[in-house]
DRENKOL-896452 format. One line per field, with one value per residue (C-alpha): x, y, z; residue in three letters. Coordinates in steps of 0.05 Angstrom, whole numbers, plus 32768, in hexadecimal, padded with zeros to 4 digits. Layout:
! residues N
xx = c(X, ...) .
yy = c(Y, ...) .
zz = c(Z, ...) .
r = c(ALA, ...) .
//
This chain:
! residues 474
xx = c(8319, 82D8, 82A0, 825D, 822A, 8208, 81C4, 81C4, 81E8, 81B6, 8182, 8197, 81A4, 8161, 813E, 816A, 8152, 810B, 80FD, 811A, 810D, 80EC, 80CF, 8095, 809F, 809B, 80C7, 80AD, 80C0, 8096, 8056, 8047, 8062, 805A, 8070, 80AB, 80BD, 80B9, 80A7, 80BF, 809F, 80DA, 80C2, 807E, 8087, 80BA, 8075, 8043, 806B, 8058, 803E, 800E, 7FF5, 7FED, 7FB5, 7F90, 7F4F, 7F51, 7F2E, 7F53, 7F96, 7F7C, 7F68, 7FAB, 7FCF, 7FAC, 7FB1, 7FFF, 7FFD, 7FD7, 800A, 803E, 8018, 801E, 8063, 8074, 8057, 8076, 80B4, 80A3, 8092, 80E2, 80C4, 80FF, 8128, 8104, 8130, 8105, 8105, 815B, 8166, 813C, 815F, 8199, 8185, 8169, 81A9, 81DA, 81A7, 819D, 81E5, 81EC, 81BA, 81C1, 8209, 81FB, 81DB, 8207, 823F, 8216, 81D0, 81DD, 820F, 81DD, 8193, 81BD, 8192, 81A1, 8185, 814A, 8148, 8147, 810D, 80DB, 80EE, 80DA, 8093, 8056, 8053, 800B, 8021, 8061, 8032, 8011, 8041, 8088, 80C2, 80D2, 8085, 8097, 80D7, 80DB, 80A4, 80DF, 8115, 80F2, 80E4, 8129, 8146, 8113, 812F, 8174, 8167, 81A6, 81D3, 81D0, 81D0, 820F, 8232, 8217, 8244, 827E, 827D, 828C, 82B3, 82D8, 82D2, 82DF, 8329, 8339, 8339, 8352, 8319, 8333, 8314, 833E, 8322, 8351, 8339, 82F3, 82F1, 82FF, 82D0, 8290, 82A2, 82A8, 8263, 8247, 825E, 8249, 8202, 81FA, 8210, 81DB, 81A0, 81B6, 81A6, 816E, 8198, 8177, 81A6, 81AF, 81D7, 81F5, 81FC, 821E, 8257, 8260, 8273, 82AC, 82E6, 830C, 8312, 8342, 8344, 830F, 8319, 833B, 834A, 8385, 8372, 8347, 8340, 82FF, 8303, 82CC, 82A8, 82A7, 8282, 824F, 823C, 8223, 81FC, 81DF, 81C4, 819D, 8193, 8156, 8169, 81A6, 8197, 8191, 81D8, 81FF, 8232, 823F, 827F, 825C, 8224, 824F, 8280, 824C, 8231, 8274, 8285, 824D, 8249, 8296, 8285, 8241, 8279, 82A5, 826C, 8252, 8299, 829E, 8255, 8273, 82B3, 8288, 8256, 8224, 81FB, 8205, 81E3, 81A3, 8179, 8190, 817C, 813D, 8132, 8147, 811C, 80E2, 80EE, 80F0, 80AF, 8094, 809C, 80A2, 805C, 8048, 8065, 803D, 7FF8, 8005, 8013, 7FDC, 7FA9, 7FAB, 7FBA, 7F8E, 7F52, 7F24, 7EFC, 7EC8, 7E90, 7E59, 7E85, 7E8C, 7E3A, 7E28, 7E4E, 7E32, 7DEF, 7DF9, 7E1C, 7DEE, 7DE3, 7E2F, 7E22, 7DF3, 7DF1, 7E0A, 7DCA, 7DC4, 7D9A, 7D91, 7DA5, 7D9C, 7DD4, 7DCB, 7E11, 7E18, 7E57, 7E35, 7E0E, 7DDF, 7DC0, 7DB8, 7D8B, 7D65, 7D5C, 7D52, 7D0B, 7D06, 7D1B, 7CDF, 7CAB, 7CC9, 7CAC, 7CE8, 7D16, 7D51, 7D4A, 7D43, 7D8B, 7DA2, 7D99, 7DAE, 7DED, 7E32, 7E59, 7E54, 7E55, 7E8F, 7E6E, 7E36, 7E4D, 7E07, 7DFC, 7DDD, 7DD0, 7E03, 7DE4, 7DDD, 7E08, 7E13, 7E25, 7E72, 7E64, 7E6B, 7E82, 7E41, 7E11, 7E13, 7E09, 7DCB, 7DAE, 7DA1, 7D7E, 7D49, 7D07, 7D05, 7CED, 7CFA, 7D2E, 7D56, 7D45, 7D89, 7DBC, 7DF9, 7E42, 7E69, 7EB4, 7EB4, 7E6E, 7E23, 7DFD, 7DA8, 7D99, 7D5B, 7D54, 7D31, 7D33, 7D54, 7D76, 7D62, 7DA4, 7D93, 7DB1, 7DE9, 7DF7, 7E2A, 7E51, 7E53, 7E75, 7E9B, 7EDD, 7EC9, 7EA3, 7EEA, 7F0C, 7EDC, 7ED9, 7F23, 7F29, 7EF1, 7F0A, 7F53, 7F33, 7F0A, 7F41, 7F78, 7F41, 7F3D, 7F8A, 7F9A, 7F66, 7F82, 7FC4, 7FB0, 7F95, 7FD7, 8010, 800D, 8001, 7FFB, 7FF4, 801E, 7FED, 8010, 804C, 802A, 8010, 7FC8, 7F93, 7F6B, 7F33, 7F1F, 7EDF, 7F07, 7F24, 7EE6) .
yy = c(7E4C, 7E65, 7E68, 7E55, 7E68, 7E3B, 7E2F, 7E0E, 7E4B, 7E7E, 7E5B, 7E54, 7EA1, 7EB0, 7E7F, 7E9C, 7EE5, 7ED0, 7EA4, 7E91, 7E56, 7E78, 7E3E, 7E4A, 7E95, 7EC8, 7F00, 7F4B, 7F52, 7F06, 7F19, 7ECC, 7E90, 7E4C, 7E0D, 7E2C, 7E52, 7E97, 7ED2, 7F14, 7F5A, 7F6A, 7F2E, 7F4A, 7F95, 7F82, 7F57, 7F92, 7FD5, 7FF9, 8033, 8012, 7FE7, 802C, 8040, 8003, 7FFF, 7FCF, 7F95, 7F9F, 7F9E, 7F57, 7F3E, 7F4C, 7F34, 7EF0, 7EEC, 7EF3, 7EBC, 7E93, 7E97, 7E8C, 7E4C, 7E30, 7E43, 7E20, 7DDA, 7DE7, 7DDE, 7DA8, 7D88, 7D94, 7DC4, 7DEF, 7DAE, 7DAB, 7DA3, 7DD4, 7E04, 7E01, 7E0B, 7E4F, 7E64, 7E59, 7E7F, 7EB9, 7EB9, 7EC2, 7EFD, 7F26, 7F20, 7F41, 7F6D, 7F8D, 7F8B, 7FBD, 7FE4, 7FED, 8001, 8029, 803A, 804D, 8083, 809F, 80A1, 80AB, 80AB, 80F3, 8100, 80DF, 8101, 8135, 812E, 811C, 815A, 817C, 815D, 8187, 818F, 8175, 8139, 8125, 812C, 80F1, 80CC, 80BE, 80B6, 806C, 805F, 8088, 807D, 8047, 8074, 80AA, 8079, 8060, 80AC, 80B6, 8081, 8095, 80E4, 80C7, 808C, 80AA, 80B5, 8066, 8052, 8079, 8062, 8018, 8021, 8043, 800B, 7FD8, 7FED, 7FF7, 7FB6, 7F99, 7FC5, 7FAE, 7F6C, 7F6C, 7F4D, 7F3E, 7F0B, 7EE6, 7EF6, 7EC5, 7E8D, 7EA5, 7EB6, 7E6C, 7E4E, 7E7E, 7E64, 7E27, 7E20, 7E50, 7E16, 7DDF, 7E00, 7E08, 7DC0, 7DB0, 7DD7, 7DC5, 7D80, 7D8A, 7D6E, 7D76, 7DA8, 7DD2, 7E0D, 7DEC, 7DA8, 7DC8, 7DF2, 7DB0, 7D87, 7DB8, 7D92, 7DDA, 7DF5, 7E2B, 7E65, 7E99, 7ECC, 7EE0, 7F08, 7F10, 7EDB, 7EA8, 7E8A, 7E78, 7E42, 7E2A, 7DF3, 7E27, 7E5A, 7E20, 7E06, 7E4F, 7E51, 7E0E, 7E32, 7E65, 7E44, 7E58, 7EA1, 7E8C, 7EC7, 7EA2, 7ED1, 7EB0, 7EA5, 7EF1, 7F06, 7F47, 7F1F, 7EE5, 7F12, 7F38, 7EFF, 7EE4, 7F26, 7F2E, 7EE9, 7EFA, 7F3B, 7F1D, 7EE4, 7F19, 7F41, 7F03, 7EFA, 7F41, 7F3B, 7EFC, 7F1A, 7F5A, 7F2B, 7F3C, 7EFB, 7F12, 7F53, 7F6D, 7F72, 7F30, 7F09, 7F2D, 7F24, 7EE0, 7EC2, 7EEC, 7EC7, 7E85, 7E92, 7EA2, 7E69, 7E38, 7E4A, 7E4C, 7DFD, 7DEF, 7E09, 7DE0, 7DA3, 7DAA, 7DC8, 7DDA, 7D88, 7D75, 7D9D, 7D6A, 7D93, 7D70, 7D84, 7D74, 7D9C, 7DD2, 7DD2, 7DC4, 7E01, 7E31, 7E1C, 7E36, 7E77, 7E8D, 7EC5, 7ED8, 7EC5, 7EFD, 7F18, 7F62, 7F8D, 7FB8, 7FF3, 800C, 8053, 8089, 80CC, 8118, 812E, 817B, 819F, 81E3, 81D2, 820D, 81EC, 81AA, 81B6, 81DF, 8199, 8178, 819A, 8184, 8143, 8122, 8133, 8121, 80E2, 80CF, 80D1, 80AD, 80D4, 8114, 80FD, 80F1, 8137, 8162, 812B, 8142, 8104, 80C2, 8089, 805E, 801B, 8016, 8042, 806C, 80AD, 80B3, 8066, 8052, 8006, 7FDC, 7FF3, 7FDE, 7FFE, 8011, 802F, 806E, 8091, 80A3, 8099, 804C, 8058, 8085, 8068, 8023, 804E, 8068, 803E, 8025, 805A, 8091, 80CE, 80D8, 8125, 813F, 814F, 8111, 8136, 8111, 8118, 8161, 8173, 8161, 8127, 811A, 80D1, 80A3, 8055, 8035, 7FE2, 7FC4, 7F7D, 7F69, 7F3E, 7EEF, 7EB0, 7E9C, 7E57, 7E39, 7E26, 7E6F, 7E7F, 7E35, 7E5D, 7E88, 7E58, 7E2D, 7E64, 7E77, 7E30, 7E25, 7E64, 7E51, 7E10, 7E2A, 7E5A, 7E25, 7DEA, 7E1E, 7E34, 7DE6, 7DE2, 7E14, 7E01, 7DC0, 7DD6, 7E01, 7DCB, 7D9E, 7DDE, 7E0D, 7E57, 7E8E, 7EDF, 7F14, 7F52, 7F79, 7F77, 7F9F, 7FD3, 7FB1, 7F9C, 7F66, 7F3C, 7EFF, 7F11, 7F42, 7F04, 7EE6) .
zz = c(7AE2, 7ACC, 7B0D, 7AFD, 7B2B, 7B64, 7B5C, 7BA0, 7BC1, 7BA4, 7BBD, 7BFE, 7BFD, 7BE9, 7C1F, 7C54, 7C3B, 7C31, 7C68, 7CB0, 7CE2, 7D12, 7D3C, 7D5B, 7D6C, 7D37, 7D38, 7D2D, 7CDD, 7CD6, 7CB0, 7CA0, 7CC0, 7CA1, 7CD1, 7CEB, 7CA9, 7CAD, 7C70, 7C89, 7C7A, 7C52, 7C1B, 7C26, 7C16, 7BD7, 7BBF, 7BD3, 7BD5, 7C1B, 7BED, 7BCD, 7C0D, 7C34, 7C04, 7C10, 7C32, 7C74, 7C53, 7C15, 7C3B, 7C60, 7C1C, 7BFD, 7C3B, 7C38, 7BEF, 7BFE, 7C38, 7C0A, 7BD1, 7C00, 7C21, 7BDC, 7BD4, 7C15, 7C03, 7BB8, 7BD2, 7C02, 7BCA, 7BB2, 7B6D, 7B70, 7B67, 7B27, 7AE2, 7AC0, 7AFE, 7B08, 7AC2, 7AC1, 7AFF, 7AD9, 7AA1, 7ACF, 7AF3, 7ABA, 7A9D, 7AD4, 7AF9, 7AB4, 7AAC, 7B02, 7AE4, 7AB0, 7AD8, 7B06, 7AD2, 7AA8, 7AC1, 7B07, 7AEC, 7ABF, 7AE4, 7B2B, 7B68, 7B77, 7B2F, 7B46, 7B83, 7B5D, 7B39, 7B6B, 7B8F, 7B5A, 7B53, 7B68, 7BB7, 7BB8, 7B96, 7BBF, 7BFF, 7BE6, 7BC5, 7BE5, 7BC3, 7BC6, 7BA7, 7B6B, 7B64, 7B28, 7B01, 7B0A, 7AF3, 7AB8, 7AA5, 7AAA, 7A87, 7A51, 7A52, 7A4C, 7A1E, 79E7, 7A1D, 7A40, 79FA, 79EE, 7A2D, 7A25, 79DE, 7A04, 7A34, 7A07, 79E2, 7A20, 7A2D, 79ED, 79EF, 7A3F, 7A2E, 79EC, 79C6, 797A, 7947, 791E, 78DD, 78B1, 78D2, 78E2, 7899, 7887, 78B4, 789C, 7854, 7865, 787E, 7847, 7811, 783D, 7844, 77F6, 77F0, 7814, 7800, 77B1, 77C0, 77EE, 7828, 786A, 7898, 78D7, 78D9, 791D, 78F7, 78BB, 78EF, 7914, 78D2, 78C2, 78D7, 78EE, 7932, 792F, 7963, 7943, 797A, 79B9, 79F1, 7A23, 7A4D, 7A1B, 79D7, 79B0, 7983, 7954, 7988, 79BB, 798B, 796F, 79B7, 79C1, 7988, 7997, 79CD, 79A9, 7962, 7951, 7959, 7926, 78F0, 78A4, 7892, 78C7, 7890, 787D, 78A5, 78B5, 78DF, 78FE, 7921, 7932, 7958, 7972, 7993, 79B5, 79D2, 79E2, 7A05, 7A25, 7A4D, 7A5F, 7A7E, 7A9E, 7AC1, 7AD2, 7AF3, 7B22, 7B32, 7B4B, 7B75, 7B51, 7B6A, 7BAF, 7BA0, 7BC0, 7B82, 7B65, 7BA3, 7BA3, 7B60, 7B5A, 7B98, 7B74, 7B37, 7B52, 7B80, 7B3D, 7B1A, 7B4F, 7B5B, 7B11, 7B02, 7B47, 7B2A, 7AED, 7B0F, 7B4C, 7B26, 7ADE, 7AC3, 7AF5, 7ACE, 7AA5, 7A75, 7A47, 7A23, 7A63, 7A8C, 7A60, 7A4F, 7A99, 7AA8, 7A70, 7A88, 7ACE, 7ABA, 7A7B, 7A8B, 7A87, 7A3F, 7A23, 79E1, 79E1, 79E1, 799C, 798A, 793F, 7939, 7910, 791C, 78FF, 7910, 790F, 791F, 7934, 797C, 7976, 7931, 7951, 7989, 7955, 7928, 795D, 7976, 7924, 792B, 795F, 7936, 78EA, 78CE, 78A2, 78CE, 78A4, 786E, 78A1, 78BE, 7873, 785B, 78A0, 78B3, 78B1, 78A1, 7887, 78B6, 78A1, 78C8, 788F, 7860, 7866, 7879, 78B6, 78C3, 78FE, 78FD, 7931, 796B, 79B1, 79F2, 79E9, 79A2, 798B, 79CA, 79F1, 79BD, 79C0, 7A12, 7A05, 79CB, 79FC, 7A32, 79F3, 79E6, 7998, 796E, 798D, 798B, 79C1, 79E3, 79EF, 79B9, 79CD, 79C0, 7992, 7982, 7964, 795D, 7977, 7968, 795D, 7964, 795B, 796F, 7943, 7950, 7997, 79A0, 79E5, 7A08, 79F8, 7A0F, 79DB, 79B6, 79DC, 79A4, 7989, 79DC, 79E0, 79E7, 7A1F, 7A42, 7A47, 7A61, 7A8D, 7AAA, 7AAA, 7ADA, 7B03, 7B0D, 7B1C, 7B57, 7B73, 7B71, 7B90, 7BBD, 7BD9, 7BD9, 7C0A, 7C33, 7C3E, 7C40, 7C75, 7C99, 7C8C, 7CA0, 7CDC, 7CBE, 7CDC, 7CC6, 7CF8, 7CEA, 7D1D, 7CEC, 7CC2, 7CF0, 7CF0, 7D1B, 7D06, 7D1B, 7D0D, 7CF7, 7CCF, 7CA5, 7C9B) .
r = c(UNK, UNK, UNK, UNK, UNK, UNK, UNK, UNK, UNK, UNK, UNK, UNK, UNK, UNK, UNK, UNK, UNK, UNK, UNK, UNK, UNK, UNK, UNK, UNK, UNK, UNK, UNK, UNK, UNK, UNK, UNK, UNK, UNK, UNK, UNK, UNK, UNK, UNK, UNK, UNK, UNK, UNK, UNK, UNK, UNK, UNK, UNK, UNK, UNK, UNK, UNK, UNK, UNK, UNK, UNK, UNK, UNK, UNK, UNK, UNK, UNK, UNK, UNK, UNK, UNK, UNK, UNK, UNK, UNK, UNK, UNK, UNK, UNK, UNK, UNK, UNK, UNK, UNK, UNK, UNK, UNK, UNK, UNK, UNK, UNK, UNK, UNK, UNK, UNK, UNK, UNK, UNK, UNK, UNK, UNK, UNK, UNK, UNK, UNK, UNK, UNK, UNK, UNK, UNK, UNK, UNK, UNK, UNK, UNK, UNK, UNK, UNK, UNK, UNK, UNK, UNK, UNK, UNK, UNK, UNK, UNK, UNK, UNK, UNK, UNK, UNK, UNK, UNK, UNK, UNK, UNK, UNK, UNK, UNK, UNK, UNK, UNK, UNK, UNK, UNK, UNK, UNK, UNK, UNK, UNK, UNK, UNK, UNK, UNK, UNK, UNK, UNK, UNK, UNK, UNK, UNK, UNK, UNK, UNK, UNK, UNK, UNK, UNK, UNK, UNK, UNK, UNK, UNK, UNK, UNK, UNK, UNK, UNK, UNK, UNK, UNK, UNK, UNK, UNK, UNK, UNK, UNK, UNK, UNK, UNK, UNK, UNK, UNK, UNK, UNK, UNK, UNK, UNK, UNK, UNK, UNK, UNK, UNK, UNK, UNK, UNK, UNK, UNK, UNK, UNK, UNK, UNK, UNK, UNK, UNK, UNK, UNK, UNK, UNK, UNK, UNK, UNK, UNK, UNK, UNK, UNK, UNK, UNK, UNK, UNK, UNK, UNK, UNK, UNK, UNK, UNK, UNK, UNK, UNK, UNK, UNK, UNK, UNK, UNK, UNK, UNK, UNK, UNK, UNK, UNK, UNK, UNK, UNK, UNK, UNK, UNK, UNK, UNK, UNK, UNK, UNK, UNK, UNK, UNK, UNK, UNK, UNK, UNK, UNK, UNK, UNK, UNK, UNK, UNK, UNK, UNK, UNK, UNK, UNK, UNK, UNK, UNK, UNK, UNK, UNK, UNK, UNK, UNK, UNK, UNK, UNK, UNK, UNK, UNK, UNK, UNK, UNK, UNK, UNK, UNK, UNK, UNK, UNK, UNK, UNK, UNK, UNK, UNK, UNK, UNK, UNK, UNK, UNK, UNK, UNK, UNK, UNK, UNK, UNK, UNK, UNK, UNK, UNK, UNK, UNK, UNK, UNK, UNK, UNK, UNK, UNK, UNK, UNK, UNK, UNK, UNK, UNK, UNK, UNK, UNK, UNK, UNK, UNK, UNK, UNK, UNK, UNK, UNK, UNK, UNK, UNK, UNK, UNK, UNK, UNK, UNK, UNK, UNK, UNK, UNK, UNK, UNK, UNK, UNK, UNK, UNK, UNK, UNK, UNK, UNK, UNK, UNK, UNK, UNK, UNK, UNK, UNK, UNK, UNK, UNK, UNK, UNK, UNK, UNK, UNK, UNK, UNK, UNK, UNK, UNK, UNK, UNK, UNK, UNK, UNK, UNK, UNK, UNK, UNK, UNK, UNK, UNK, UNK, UNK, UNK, UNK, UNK, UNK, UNK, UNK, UNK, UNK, UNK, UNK, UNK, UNK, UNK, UNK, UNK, UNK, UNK, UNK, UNK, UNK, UNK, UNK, UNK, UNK, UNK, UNK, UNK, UNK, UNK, UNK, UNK, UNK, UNK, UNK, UNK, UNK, UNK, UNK, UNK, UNK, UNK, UNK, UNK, UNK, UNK, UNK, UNK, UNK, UNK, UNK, UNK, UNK, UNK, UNK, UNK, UNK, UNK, UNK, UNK, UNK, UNK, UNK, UNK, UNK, UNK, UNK, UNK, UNK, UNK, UNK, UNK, UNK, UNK, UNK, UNK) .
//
């Protein structure tokens, strides 16, 4: 009999590795305690790695800290609110289950034999000494894996081929191509049928109506038959490729749905949901979007925009809503330095100075298809010329030669648009967003306050080597 995996189960595994009763009394790895539920450093440190909290200043280690409690405050009265029991939520623990017991499975079998930790090891110690005083190994050590797996990309490709065809030969994977045959043209005639008399038709309706369910593949311990193989392509039919028919593509497809089951078995019979990194991963996951469906329920359909709000809140934030300043410029681009800062003792005094920057330029400006003439150009243009040319009154040429790219450049302002105030129908868009987001932070902002009024909470600095004030917090 096939096992299935129990939601239930791995969620009781993950709140028994996450959290603990604790009653009233924390114990020494507590770092927040909700009620009488407890989050533990190890949670914490998995969330914010130790080597990136170390290089934190104090009040940016209290701010992340109480950004953490915070999250997890939510998280609390989430599930108090029975989220996880959500249908949306179990199904993509499902899903996350079967892909990652899968996934940590491969890794195991081919990964781990590849990028070893030795090999790793390995490499940090062969980092700069200067470097490795500052960074340890566990901080760098998935930078080093994904180096390696980069470095040996052809080889895990190789083995990942080697493995199943392993896989496919242990368990004696055949199709049964008479049969398999007979069903692909089956539904190849039954499709043309229906397209030459504009009869509307799925590729999973058209498989269901063929009244044959032979055995299409096997192995030594199970048979395939057709309603097996077109319940999992139900699953994924929009991913059904338009040559499902072709033999070539279809058995494709039906051994590696085959080989993707036999993996997934494997995966179970090895524990693979009682693993470490899948529990970890797994309660991540589900804090994730547990707290994601909670946001959308508590705040984000809660949200009433309208055009008053909207308006009202352009009007108090205008100035957020500034036209990019602009400055006219003029460039003589030179490639020899020397001859540059000779023009540009030149350059002050001419009274044409377009056609000055015409005849002595170097290139064309692509922008307005004019030599010389670099148009109206803001702050970020043009490397450091757009920077300079807004610090230069109108009129005037700037008294240093700017380098630019592969040579030196001369420039003059000639007109300046000043910031202004723009139409809030031309900034509509932003101004949403902006409000949206403004309204999320305030709203979450009033949420945890009550809720912090409604549950007992309490941060355990000392778990995390720390001494803090109150003052500190506020």
């Amino acid at each position: 009999m096939k096992r299935h995996f129990s939601l239930p189960l791995i969620s009781l595994i993950i709140l028994l590795l996450s959290t603990e009763s604790c009653g009233k009394d924390a114990n020494s790895t507590t770092v927040v305690r909700i009620n009488t539920d407890c989050i533990t450093k190890e949670t914490f440190d998995r969330i914010i790695p130790p080597a990136d909290f170390s290089t934190l200043t104090k009040q940016q280690k209290i701010d992340r800290v109480i950004s953490f409690s915070n999250s997890e405050l939510l998280y609390y009265d989430a599930i108090k609110k029975h989220l996880d029991r959500d249908e949306s939520i179990i199904q993509r623990l499902k899903d996350f289950t079967e892909e990652n017991t899968i996934q940590i499975y491969l890794n195991h079998m081919i990964l781990d034999s590849v990028v070893t930790e030795q090999l790793l090891h390995d490499s940090y110690e062969k980092l700069p000494l200067e470097y490795r005083q500052y960074h340890t190994f566990s901080s760098v050590k998935n930078e080093l894996k994904d180096n390696a797996i980069k470095y040996f990309r052809s080889q895990l490709q190789q083995e990942y081929l080697n493995f199943l065809e392993e896989l496919k030969f242990q368990n004696e994977l055949l199709i049964n191509e008479k049969d398999f045959n007979q069903l692909l043209s089956a539904f190849t005639d039954t499709l043309k049928f229906h397209q030459s008399i504009n009869k509307p038709s799925t590729y999973i309706g058209i498989f269901k109506s063929i009244p044959i369910n032979a055995v299409i593949a096997t192995t030594k311990s199970k048979k395939y038959d057709k309603k097996w193989f077109v319940e999992k392509l139900a699953g994924n039919a929009e991913k059904i490729p338009p040559n499902i028919g072709a033999y070539e593509t279809a058995s494709y497809i039906l051994e590696t749905i085959i080989v993707s089951e036999i993996i997934s078995d494997n995966a179970r019979a090895a524990k693979i949901d009682q693993d470490e990194e899948f529990v970890n991963a797994l309660y991540d996951f589900k804090h994730r979007i547990v707290l994601n469906l909670y946001r959308k329920r508590e705040i984000e359909n809660r949200i009433a925009v309208s055009e008053d709000s909207l308006l009202a809140f352009y009007n108090k934030y205008s100035s957020n809503y500034l036209s990019t300043p602009t400055a006219e410029v003029w460039e003589v681009f030179l490639k020899d330095k020397a001859k540059a800062e000779r023009l540009l003792d030149l350059a002050a005094s001419v009274k044409d100075f377009p056609a000055f920057a015409a005849k002595h330029t170097e290139r064309l400006t692509f922008a307005t298809n004019q030599k010389a003439y670099l148009g109206f150009i803001n702050h970020d243009q043009y490397a450091g010329i757009g920077k300079k040319a807004q610090a230069v009154p109108e009129n005037t040429v700037y008294n240093e030669v700017i380098p630019s790219g592969l040579g030196y450049s001369i420039i003059r302002v000639g007109k300046k648009n000043l910031a202004e105030p723009q139409p809030f129908e031309a900034v509509k868009g932003r101004v949403q967003n902006d409000f949206l987001a403004d309204t999320k932070v305030k709203m979450e902002t009033a949420i945890i306050n009550r809720l912090k009024r409604k549950y007992s909470i309490k941060i355990y600095w000392n778990a995390l080597d720390m001494e803090v004030t109150r003052d500190d917090v506020k």
